[in-house]
Structures are given as structure tokens and as C-alpha cells.
N, CA, C and O atoms as a CHARMM CRD file, in Angstrom:
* protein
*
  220
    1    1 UNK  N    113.58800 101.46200  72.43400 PROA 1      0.00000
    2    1 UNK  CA   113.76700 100.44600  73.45200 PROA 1      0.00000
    3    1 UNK  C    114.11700 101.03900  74.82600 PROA 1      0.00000
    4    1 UNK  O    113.34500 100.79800  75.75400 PROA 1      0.00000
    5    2 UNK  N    115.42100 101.93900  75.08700 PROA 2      0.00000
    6    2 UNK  CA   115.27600 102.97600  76.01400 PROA 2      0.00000
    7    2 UNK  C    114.39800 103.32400  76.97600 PROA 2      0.00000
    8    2 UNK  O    114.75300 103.44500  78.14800 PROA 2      0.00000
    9    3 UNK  N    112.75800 103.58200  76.43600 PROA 3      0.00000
   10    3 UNK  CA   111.57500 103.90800  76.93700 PROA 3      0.00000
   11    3 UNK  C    110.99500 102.89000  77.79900 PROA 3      0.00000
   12    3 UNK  O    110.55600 103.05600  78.93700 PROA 3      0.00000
   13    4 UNK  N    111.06000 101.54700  76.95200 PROA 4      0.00000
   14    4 UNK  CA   110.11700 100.40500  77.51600 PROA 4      0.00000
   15    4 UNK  C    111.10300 100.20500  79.02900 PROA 4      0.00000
   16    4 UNK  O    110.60900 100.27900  80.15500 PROA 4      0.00000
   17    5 UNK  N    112.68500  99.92100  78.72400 PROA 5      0.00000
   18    5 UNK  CA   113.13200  99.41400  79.75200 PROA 5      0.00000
   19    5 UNK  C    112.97200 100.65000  80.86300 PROA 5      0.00000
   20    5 UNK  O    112.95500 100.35900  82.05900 PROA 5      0.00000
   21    6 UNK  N    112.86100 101.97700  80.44900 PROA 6      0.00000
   22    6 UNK  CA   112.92400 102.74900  81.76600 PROA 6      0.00000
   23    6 UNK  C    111.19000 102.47800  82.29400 PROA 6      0.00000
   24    6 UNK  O    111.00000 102.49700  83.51000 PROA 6      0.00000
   25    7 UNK  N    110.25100 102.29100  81.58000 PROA 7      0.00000
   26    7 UNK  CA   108.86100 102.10500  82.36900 PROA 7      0.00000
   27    7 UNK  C    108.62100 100.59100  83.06100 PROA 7      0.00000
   28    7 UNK  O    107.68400 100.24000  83.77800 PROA 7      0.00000
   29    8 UNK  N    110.00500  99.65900  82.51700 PROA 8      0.00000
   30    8 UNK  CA   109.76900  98.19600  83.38900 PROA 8      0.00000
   31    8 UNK  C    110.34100  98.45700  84.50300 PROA 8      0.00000
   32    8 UNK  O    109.95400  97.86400  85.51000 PROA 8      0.00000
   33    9 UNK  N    111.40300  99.41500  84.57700 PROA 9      0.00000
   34    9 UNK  CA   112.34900  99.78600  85.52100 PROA 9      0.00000
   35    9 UNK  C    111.47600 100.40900  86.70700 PROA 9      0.00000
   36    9 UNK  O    111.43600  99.97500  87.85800 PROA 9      0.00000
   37   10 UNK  N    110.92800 101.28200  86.30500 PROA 10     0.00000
   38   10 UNK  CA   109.96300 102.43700  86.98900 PROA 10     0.00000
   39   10 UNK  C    108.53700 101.59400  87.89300 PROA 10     0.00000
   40   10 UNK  O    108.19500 101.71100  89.07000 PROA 10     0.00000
   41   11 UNK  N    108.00600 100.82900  86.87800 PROA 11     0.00000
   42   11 UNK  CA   106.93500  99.66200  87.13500 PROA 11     0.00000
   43   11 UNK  C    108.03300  98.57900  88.82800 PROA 11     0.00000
   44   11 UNK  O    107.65600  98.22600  89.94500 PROA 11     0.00000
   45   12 UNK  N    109.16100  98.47400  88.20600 PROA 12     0.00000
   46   12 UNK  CA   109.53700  97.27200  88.86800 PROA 12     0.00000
   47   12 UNK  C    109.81600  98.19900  90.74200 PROA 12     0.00000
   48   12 UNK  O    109.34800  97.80700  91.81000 PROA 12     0.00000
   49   13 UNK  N    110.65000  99.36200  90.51800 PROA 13     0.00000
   50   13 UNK  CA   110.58200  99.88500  91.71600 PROA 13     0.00000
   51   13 UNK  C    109.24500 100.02900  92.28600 PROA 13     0.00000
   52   13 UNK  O    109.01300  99.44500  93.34500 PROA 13     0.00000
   53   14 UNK  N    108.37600 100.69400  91.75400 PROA 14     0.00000
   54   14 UNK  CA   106.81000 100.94100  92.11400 PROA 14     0.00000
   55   14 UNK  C    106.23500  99.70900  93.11400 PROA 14     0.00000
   56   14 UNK  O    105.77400  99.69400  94.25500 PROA 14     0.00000
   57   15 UNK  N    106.50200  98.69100  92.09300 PROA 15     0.00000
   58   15 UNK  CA   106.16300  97.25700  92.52500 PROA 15     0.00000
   59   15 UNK  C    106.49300  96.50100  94.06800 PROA 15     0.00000
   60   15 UNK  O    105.80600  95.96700  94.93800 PROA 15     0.00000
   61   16 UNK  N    108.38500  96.87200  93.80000 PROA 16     0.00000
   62   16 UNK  CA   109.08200  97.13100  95.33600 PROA 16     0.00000
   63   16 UNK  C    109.26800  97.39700  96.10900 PROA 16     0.00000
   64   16 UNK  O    109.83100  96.76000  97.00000 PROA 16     0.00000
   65   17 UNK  N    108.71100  98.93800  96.13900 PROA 17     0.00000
   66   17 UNK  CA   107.98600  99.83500  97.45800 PROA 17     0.00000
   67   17 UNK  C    107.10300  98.95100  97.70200 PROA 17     0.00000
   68   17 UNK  O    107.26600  98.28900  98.72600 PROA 17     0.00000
   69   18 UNK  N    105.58700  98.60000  96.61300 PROA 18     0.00000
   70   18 UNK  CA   104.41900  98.35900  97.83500 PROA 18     0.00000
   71   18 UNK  C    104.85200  96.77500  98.44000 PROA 18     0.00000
   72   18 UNK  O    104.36300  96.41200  99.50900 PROA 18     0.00000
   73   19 UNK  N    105.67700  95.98800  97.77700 PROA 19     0.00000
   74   19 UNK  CA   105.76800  94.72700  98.88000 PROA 19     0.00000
   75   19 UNK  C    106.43700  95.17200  99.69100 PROA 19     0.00000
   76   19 UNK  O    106.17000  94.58000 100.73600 PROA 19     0.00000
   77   20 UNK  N    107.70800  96.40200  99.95800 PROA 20     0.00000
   78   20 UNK  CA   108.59500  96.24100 100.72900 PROA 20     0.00000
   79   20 UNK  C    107.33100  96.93600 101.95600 PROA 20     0.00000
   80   20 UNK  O    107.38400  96.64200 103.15000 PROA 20     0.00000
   81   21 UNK  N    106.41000  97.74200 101.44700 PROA 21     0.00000
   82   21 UNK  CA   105.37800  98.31800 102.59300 PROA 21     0.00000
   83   21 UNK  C    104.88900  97.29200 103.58100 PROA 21     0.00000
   84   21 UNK  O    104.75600  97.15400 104.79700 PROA 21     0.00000
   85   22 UNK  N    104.68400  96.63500 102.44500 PROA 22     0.00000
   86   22 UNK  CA   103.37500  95.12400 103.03700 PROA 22     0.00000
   87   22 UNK  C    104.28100  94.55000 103.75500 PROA 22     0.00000
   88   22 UNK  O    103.71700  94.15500 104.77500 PROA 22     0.00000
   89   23 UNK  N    105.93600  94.15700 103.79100 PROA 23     0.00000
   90   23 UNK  CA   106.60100  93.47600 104.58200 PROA 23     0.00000
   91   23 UNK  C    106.68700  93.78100 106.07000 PROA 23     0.00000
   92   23 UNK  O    106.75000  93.22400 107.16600 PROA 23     0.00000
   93   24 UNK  N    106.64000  95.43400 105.27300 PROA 24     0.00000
   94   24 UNK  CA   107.16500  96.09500 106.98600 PROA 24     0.00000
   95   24 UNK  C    105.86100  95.97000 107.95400 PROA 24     0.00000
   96   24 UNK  O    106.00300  95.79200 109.16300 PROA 24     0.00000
   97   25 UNK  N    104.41900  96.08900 107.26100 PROA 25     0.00000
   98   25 UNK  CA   103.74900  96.13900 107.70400 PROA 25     0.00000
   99   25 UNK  C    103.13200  95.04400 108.75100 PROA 25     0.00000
  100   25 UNK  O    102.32100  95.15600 109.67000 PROA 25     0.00000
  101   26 UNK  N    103.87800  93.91700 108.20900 PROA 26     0.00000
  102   26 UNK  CA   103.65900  92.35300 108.60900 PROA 26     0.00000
  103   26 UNK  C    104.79400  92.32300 109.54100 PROA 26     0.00000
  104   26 UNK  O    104.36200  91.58200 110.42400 PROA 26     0.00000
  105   27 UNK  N    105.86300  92.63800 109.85500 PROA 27     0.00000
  106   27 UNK  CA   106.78500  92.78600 110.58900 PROA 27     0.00000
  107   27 UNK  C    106.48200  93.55100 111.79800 PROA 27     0.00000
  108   27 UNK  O    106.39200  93.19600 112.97400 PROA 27     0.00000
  109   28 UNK  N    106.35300  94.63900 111.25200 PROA 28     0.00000
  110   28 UNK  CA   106.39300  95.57200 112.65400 PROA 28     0.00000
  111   28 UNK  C    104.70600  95.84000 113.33300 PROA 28     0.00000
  112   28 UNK  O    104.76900  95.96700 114.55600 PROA 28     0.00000
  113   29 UNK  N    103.69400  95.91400 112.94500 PROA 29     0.00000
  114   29 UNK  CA   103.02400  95.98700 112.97200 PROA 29     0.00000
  115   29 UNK  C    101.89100  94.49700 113.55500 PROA 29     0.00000
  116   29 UNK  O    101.43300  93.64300 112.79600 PROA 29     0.00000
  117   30 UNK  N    101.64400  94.57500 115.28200 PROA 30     0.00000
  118   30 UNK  CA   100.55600  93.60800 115.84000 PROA 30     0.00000
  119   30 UNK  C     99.91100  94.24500 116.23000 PROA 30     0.00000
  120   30 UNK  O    100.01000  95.35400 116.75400 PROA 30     0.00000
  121   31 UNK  N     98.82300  93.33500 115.92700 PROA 31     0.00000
  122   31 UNK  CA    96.83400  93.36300 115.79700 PROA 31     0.00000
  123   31 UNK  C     96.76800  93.37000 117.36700 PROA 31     0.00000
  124   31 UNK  O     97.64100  92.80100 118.02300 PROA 31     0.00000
  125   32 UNK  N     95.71300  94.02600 117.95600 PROA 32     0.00000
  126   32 UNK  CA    95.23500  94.04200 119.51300 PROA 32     0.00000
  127   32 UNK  C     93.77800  93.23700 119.13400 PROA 32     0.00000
  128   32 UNK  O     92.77100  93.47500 118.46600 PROA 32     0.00000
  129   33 UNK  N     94.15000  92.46100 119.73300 PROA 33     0.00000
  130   33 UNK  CA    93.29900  91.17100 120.02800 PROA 33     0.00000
  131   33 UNK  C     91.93100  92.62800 121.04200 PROA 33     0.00000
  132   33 UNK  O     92.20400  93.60200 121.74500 PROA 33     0.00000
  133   34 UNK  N     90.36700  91.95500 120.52600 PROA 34     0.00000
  134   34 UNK  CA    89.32900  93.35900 121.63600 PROA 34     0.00000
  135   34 UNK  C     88.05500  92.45600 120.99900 PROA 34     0.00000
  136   34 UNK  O     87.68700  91.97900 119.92500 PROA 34     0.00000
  137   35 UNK  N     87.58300  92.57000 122.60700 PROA 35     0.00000
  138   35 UNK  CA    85.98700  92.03500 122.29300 PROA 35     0.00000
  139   35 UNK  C     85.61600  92.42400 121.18300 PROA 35     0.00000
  140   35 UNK  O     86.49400  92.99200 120.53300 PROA 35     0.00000
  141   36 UNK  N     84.08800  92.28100 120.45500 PROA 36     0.00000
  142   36 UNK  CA    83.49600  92.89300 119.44000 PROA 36     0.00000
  143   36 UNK  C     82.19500  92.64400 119.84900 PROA 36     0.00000
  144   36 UNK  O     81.85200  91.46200 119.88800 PROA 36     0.00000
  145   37 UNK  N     81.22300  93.68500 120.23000 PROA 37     0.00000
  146   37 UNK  CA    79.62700  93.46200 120.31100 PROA 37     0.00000
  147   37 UNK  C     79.21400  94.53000 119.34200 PROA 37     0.00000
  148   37 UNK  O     79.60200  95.60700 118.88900 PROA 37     0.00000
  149   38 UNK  N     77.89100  93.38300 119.23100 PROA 38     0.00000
  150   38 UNK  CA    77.18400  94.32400 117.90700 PROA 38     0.00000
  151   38 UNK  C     75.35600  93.71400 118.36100 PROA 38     0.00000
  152   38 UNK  O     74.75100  92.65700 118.54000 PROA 38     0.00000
  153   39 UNK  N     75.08200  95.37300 118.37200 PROA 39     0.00000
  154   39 UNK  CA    73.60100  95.32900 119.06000 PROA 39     0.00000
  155   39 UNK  C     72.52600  95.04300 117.93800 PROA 39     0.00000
  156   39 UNK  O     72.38500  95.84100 117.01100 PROA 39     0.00000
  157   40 UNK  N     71.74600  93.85000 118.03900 PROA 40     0.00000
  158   40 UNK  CA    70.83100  93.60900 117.11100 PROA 40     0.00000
  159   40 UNK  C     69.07800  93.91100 117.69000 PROA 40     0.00000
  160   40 UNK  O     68.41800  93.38000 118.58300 PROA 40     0.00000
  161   41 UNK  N     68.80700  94.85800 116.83500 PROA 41     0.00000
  162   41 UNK  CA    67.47300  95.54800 117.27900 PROA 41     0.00000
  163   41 UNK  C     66.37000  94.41000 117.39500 PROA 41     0.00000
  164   41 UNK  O     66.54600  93.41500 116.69100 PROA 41     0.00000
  165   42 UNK  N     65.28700  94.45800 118.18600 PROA 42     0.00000
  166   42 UNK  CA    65.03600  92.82400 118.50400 PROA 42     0.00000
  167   42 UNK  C     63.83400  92.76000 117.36900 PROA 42     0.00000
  168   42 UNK  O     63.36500  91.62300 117.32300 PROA 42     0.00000
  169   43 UNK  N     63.32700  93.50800 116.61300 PROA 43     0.00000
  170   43 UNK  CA    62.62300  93.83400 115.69700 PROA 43     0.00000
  171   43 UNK  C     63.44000  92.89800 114.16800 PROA 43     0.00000
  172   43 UNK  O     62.76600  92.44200 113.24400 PROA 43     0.00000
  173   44 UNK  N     64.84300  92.81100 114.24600 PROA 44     0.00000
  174   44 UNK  CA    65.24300  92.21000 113.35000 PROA 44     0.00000
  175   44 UNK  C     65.55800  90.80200 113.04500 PROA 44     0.00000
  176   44 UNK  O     65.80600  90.09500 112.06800 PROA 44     0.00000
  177   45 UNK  N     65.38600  90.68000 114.85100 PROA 45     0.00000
  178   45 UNK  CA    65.59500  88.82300 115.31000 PROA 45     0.00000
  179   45 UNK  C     63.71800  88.20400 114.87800 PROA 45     0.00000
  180   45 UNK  O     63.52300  87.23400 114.14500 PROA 45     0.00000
  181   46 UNK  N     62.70000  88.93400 115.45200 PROA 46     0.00000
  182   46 UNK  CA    61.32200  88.71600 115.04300 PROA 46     0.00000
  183   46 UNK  C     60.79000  89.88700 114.74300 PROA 46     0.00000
  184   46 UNK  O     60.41500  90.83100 115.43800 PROA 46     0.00000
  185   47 UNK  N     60.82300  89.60100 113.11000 PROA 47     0.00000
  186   47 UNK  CA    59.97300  90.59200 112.37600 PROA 47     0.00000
  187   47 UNK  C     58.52500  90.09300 112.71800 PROA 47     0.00000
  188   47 UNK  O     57.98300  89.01600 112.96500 PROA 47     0.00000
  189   48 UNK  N     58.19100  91.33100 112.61700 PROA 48     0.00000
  190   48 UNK  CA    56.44200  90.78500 112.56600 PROA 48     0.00000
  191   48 UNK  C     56.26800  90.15400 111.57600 PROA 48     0.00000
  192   48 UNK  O     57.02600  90.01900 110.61600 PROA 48     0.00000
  193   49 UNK  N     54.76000  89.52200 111.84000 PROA 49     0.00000
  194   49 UNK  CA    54.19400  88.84900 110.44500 PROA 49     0.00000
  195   49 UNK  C     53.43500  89.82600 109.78000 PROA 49     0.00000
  196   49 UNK  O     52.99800  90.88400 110.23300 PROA 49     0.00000
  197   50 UNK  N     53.32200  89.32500 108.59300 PROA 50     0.00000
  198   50 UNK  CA    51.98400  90.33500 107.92800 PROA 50     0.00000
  199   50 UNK  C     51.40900  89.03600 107.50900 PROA 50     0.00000
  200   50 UNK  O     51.99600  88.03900 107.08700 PROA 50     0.00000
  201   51 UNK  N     50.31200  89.21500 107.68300 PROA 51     0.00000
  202   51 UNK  CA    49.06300  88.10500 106.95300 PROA 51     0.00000
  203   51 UNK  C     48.60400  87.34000 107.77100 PROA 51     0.00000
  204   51 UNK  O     49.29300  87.29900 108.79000 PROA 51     0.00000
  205   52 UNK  N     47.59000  86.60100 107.78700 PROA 52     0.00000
  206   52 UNK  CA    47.61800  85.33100 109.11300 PROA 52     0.00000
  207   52 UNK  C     48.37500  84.04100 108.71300 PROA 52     0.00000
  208   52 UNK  O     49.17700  84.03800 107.78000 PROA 52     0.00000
  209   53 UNK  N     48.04100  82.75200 109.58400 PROA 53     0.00000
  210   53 UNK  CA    48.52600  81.75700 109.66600 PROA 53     0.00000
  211   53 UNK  C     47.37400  80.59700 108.96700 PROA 53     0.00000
  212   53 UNK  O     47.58200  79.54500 108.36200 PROA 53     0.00000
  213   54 UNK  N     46.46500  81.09400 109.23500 PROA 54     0.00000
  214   54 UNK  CA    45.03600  79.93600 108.98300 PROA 54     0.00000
  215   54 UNK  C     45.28200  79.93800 107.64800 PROA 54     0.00000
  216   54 UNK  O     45.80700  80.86200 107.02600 PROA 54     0.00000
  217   55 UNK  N     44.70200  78.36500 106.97900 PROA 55     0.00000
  218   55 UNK  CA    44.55400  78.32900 105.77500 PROA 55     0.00000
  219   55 UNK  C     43.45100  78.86200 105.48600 PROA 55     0.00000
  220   55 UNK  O     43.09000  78.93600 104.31100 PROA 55     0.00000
């Protein structure tokens, strides 16, 4: 029994670091607001056709 409680123990700190990370991270840590452009090749807005149109 010894064993299990030292790996719930071990599990439970483990566990406590990564929220206490995620807390700090949410705390101390603000986002910089920044434009975002993203270049779309105009080949991808109108692909060519292949084939014709006529029935």
C-alpha cells in the first residue's frame, strides 16, 4: 500500500506543478494584440478550368 500512496502522491504533485504553470501563465502572461496578413496566390482564388463548358 506504501507504493500506491507514494505514486498518487507523486501523480498528485506532478498534476500541481502543471496547473500551478497554467495559472501563472494566465496571470502573468498578455497576448499582443498584431495585424495578421496572409498572401493568397491568385492561382488559388481562380484555378483554371480543365475541360470546356459546352454541353
Amino acid at each position: 500500500m506504501p507504493t500506491l500512496f507514494r505514486f498518487l502522491v507523486i501523480c498528485a504533485v506532478i498534476a500541481g506543478s502543471i496547473y500551478g504553470a497554467m495559472w501563472a501563465l494566465v496571470l502573468f502572461v498578455d497576448p499582443q494584440p498584431r495585424d495578421v496578413t496572409i498572401r493568397i496566390p491568385p492561382e488559388r482564388l481562380n484555378p483554371p478550368t480543365t475541360g470546356s463548358l459546352k454541353p
